[in-house]
PDB file with SEQRES, HELIX, SHEET and CRYST1 records, atoms N, CA, C and O in Angstrom:
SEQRES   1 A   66  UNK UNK UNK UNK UNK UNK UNK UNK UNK UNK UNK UNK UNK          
SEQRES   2 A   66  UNK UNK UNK UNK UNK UNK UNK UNK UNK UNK UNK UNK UNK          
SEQRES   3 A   66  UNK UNK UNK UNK UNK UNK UNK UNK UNK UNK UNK UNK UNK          
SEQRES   4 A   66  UNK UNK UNK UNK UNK UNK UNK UNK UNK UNK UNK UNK UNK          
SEQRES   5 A   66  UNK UNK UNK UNK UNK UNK UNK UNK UNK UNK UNK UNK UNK          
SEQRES   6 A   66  UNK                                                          
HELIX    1 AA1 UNK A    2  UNK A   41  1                                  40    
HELIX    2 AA2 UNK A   49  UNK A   63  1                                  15    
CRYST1    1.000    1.000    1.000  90.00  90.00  90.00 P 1           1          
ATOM      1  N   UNK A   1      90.453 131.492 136.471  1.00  0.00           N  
ATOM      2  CA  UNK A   1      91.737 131.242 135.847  1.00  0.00           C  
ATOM      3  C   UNK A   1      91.785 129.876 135.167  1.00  0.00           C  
ATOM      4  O   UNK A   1      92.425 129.669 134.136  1.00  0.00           O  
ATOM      5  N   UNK A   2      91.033 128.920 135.844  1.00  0.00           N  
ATOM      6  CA  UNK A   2      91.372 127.627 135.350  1.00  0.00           C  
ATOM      7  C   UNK A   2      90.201 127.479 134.062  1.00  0.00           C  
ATOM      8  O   UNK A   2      90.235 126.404 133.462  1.00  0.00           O  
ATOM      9  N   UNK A   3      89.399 128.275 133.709  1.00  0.00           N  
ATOM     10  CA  UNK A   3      88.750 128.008 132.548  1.00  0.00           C  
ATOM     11  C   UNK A   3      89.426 128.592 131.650  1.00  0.00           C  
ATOM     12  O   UNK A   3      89.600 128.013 130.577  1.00  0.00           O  
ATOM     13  N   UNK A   4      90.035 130.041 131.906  1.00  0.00           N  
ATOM     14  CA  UNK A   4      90.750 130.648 130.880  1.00  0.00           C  
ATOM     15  C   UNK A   4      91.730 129.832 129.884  1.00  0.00           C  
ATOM     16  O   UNK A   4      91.934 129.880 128.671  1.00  0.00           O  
ATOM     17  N   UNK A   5      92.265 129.027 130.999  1.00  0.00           N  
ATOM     18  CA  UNK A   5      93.555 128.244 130.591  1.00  0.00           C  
ATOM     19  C   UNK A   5      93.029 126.987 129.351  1.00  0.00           C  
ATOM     20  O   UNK A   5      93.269 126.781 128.161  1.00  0.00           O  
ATOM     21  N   UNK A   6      92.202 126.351 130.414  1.00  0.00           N  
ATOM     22  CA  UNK A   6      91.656 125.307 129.199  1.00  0.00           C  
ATOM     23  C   UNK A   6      91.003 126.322 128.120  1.00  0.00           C  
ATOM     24  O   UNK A   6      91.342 126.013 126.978  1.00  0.00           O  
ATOM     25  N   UNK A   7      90.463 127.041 128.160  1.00  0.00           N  
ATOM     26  CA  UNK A   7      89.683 127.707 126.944  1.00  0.00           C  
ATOM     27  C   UNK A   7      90.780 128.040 125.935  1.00  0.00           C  
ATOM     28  O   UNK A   7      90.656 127.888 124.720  1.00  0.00           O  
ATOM     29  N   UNK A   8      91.887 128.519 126.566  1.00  0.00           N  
ATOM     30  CA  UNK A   8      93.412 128.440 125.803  1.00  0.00           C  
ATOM     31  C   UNK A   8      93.802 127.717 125.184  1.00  0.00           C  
ATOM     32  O   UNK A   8      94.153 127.981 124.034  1.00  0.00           O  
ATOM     33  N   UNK A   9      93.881 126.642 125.661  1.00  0.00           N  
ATOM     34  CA  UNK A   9      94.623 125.073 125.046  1.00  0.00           C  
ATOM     35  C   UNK A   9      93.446 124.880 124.142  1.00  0.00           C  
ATOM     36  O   UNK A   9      93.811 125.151 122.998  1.00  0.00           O  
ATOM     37  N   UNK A  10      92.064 124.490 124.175  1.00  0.00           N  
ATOM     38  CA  UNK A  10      91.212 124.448 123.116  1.00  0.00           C  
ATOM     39  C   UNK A  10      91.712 125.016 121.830  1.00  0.00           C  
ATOM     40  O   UNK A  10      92.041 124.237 120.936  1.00  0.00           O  
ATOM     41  N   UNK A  11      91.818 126.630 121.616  1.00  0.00           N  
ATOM     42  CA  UNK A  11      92.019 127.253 121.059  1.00  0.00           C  
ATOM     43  C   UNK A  11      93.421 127.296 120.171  1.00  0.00           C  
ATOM     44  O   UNK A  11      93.556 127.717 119.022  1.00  0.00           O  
ATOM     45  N   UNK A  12      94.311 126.792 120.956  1.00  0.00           N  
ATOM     46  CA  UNK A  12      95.863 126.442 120.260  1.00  0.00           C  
ATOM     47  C   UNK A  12      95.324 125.496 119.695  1.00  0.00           C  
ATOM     48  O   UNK A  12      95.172 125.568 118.475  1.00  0.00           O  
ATOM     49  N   UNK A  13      94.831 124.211 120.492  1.00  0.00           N  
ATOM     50  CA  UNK A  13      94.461 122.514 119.355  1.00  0.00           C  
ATOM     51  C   UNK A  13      93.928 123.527 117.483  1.00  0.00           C  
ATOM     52  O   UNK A  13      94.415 123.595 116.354  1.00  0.00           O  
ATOM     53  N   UNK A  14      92.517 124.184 118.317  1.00  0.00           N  
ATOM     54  CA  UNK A  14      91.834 124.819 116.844  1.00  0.00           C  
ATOM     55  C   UNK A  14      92.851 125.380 115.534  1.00  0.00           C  
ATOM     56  O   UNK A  14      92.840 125.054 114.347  1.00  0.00           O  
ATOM     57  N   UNK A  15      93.980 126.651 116.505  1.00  0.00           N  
ATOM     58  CA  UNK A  15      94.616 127.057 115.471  1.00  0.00           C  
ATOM     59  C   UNK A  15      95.729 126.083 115.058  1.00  0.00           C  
ATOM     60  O   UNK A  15      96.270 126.306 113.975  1.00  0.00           O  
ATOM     61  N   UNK A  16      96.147 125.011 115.796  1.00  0.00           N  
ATOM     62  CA  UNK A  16      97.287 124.442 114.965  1.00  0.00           C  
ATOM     63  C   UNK A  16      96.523 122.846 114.061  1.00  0.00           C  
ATOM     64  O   UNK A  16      97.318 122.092 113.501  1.00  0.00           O  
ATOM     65  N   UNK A  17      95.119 122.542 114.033  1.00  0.00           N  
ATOM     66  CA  UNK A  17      94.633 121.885 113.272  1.00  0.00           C  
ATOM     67  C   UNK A  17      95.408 121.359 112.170  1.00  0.00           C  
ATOM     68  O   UNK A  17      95.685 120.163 112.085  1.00  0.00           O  
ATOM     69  N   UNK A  18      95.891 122.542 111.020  1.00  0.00           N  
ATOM     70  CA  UNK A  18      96.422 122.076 110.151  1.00  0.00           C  
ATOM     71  C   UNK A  18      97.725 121.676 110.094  1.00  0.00           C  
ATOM     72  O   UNK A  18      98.195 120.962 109.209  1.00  0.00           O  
ATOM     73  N   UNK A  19      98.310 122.124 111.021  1.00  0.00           N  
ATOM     74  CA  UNK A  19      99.765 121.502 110.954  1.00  0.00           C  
ATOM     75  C   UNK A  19      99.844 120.023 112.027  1.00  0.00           C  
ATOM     76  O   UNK A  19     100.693 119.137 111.929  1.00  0.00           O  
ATOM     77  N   UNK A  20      98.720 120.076 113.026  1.00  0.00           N  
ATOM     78  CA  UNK A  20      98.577 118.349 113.226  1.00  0.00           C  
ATOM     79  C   UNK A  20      98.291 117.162 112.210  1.00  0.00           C  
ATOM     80  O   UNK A  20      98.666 115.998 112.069  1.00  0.00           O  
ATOM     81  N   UNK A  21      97.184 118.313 111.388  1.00  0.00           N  
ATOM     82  CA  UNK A  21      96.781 116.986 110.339  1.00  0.00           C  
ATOM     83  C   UNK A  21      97.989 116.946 109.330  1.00  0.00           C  
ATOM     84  O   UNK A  21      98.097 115.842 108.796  1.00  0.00           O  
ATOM     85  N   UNK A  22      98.726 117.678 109.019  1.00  0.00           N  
ATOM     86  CA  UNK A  22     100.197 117.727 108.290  1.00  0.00           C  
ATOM     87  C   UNK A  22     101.133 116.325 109.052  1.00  0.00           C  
ATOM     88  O   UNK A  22     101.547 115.232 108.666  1.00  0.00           O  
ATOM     89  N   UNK A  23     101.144 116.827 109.862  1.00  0.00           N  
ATOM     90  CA  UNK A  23     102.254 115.872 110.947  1.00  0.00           C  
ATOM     91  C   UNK A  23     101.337 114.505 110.982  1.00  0.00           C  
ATOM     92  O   UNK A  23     102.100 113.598 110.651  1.00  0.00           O  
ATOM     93  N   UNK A  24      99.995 113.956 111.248  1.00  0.00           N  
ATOM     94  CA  UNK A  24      99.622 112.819 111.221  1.00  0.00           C  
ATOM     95  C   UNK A  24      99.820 112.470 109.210  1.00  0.00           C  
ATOM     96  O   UNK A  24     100.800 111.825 108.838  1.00  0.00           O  
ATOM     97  N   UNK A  25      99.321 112.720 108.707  1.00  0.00           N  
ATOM     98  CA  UNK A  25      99.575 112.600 107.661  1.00  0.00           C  
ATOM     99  C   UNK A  25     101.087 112.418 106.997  1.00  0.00           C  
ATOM    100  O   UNK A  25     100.974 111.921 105.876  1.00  0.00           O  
ATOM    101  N   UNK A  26     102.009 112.589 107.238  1.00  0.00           N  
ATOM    102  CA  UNK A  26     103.180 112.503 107.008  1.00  0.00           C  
ATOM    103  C   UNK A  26     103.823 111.518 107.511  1.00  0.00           C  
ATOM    104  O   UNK A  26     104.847 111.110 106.964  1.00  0.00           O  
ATOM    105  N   UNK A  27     103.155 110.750 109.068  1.00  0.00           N  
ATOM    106  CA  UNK A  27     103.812 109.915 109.824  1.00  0.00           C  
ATOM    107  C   UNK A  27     102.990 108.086 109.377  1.00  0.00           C  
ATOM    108  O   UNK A  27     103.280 106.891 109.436  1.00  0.00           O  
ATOM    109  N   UNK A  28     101.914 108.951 108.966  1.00  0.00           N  
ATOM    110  CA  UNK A  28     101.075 107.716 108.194  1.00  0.00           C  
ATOM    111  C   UNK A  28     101.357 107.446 107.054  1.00  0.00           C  
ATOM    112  O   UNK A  28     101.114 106.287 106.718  1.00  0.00           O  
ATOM    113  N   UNK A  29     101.924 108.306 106.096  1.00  0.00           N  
ATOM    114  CA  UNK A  29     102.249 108.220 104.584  1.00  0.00           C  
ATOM    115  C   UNK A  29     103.338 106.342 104.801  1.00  0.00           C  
ATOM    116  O   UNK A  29     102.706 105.318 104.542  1.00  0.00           O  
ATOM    117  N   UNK A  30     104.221 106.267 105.067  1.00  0.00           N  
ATOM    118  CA  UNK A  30     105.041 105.408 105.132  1.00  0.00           C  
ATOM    119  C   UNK A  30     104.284 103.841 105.332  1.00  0.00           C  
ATOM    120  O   UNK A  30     103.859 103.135 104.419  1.00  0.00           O  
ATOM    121  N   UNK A  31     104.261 103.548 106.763  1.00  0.00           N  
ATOM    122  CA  UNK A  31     103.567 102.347 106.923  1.00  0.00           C  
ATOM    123  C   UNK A  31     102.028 102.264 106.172  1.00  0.00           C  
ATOM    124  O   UNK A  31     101.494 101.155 106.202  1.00  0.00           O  
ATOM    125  N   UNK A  32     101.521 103.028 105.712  1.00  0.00           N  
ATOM    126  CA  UNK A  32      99.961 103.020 104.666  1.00  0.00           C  
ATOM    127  C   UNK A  32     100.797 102.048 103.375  1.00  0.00           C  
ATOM    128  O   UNK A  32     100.491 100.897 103.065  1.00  0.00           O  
ATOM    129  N   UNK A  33     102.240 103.126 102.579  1.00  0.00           N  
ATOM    130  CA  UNK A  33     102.547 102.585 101.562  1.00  0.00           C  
ATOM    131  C   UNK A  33     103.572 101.019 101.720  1.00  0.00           C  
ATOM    132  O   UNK A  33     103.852 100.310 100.753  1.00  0.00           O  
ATOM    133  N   UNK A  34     103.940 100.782 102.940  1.00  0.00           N  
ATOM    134  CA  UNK A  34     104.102  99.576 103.008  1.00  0.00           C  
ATOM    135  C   UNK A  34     103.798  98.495 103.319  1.00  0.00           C  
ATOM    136  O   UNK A  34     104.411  97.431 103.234  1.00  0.00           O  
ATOM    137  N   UNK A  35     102.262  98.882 103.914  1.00  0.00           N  
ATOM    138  CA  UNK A  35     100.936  97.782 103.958  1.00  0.00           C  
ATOM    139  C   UNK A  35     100.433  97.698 102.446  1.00  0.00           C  
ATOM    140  O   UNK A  35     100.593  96.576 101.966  1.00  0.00           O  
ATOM    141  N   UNK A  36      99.926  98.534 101.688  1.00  0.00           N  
ATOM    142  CA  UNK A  36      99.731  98.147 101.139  1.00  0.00           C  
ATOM    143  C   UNK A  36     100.698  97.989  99.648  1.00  0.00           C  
ATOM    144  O   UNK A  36      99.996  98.020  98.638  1.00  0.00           O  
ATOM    145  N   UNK A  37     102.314  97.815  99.378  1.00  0.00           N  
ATOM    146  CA  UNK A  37     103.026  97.003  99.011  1.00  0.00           C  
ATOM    147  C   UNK A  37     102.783  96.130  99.187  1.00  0.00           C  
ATOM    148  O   UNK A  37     102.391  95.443  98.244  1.00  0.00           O  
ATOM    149  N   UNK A  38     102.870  95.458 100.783  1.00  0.00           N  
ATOM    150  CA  UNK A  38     102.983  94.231 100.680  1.00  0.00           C  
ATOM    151  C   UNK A  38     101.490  93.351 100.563  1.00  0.00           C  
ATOM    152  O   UNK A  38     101.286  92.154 100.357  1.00  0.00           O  
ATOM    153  N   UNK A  39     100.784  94.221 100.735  1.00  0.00           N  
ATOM    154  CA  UNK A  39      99.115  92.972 100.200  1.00  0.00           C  
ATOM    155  C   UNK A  39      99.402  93.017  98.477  1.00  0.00           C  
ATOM    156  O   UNK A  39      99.244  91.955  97.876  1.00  0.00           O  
ATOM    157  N   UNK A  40      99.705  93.904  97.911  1.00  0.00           N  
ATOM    158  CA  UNK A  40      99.675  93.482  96.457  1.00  0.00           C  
ATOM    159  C   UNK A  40     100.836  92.598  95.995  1.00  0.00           C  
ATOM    160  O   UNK A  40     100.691  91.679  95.189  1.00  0.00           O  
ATOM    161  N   UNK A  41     102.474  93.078  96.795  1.00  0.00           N  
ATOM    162  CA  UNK A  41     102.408  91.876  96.577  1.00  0.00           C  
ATOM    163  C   UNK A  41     102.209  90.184  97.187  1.00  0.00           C  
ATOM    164  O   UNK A  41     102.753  89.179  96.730  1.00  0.00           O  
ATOM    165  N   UNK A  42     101.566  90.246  97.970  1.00  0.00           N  
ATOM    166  CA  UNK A  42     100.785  88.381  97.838  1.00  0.00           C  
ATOM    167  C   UNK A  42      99.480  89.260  97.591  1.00  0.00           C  
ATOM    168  O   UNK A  42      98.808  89.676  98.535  1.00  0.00           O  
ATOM    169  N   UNK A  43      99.210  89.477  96.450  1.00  0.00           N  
ATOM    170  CA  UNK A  43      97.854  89.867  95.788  1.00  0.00           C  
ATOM    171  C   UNK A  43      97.330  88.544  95.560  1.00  0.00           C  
ATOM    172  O   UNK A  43      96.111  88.403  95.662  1.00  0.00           O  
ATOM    173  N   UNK A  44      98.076  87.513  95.255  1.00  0.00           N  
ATOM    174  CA  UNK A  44      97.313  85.631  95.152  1.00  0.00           C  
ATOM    175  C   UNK A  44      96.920  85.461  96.313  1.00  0.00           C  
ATOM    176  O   UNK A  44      95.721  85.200  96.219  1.00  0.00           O  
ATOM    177  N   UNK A  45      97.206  85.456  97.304  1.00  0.00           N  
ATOM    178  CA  UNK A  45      96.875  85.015  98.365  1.00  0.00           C  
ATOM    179  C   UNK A  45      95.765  85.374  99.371  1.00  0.00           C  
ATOM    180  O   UNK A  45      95.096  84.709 100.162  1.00  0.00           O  
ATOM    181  N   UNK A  46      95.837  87.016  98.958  1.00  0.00           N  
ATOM    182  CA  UNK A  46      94.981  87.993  99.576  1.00  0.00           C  
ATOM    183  C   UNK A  46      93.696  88.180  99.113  1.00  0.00           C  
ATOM    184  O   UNK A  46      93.466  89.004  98.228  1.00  0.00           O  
ATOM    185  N   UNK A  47      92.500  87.243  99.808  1.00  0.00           N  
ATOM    186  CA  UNK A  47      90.967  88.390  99.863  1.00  0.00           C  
ATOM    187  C   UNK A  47      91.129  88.924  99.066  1.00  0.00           C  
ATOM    188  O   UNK A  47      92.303  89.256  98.900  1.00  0.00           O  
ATOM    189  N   UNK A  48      89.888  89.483  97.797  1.00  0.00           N  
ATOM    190  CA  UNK A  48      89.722  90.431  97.501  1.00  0.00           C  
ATOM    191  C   UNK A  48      89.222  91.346  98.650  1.00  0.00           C  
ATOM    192  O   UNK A  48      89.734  92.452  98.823  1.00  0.00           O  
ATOM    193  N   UNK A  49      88.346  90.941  99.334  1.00  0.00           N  
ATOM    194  CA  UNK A  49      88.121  92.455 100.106  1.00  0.00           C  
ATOM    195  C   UNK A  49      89.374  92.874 101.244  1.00  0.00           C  
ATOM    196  O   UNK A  49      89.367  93.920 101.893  1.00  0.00           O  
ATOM    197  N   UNK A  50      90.230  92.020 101.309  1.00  0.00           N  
ATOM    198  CA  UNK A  50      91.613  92.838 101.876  1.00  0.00           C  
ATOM    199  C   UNK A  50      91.745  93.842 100.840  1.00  0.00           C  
ATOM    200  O   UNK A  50      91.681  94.962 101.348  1.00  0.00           O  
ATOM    201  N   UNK A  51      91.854  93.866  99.977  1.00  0.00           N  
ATOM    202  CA  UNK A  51      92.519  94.655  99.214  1.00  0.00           C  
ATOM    203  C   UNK A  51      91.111  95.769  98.458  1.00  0.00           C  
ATOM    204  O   UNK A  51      91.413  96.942  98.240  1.00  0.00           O  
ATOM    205  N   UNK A  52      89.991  95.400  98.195  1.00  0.00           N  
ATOM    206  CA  UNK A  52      89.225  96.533  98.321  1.00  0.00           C  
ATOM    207  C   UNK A  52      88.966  97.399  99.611  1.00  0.00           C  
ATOM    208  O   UNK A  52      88.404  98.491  99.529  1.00  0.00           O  
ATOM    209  N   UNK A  53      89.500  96.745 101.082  1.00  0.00           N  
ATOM    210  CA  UNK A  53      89.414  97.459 102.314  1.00  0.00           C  
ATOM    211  C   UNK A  53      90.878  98.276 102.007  1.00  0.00           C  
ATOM    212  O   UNK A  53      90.848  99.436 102.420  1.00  0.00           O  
ATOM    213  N   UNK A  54      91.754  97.999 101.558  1.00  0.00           N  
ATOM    214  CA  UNK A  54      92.938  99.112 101.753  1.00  0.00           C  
ATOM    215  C   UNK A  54      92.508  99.913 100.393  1.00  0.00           C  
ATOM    216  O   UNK A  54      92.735 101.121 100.321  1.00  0.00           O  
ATOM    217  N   UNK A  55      92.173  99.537  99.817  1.00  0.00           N  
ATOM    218  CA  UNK A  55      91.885 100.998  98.552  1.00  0.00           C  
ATOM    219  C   UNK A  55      91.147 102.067  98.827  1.00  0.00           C  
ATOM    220  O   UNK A  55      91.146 103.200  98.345  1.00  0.00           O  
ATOM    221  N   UNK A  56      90.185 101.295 100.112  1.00  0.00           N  
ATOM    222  CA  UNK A  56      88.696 102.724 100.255  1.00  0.00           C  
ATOM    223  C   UNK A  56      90.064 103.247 101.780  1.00  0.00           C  
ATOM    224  O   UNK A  56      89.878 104.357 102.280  1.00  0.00           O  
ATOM    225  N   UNK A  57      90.914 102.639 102.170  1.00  0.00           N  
ATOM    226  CA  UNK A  57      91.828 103.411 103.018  1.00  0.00           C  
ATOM    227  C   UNK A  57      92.676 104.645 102.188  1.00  0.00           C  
ATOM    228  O   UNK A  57      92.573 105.860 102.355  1.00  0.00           O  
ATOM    229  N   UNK A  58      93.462 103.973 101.332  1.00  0.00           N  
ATOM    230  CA  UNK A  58      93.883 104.809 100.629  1.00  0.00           C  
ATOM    231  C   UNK A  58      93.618 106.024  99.930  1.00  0.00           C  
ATOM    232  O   UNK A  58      94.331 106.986  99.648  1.00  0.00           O  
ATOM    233  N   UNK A  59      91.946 105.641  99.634  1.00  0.00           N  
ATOM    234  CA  UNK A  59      91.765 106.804  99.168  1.00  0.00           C  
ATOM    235  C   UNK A  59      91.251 107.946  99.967  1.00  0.00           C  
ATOM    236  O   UNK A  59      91.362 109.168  99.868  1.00  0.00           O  
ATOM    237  N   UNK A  60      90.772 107.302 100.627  1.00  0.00           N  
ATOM    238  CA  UNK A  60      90.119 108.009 102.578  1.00  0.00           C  
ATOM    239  C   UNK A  60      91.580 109.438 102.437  1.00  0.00           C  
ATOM    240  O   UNK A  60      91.481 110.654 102.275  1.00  0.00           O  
ATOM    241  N   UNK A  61      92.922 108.443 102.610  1.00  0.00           N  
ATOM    242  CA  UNK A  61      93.917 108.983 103.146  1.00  0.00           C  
ATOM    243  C   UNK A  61      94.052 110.336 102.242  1.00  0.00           C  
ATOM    244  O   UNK A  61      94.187 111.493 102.639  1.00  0.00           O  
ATOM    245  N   UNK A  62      93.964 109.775 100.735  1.00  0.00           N  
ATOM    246  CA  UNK A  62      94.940 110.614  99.988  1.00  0.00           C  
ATOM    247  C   UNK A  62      93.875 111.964 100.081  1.00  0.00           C  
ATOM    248  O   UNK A  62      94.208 113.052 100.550  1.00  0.00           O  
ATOM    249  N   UNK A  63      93.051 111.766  99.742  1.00  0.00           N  
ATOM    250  CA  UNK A  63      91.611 112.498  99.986  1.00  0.00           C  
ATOM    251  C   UNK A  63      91.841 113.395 100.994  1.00  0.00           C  
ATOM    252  O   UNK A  63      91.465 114.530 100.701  1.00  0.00           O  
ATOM    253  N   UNK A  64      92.377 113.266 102.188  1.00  0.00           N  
ATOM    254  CA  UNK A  64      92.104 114.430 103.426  1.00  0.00           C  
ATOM    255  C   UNK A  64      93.751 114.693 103.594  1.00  0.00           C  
ATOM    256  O   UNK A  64      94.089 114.999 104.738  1.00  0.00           O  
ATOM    257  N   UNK A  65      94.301 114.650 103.075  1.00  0.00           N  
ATOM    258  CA  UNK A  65      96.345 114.614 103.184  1.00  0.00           C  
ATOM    259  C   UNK A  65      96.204 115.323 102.237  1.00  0.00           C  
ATOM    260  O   UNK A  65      97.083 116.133 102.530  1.00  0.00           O  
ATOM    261  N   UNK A  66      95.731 115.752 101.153  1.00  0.00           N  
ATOM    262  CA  UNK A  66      96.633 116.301  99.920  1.00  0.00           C  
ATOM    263  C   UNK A  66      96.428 117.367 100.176  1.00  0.00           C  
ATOM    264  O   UNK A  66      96.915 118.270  99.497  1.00  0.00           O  
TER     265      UNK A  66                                                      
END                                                                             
């Protein structure tokens, strides 16, 4: 019984995959676009590689979200 069960729950994680990655993706959309607002703007102040590290984020993101 007790393998059935976990073999169960495995199987829900598998089929609801896409609507987790929906729900992480949606909860990340926000603070992503207001990190990186605010590095561009103090874009003077900021590293370039701050700001080439949030672009290869961004695009990471938009890339597996859309």
């Amino acid at each position: 019984m007790l393998l059935t069960a976990c073999g169960s729950s495995v199987t829900e994680r598998i089929k609801n995959k896409e609507v987790s990655d929906g729900a992480l993706c949606e909860e990340l959309q926000a603070p992503i676009d207001k990190a990186v607002d605010t590095t561009l703007k103090n874009a003077s102040r900021t590293p370039p590689q701050v700001i080439n590290d949030w672009a290869t984020v961004v695009k990471g993101f938009d890339a597996g979200c859309q």
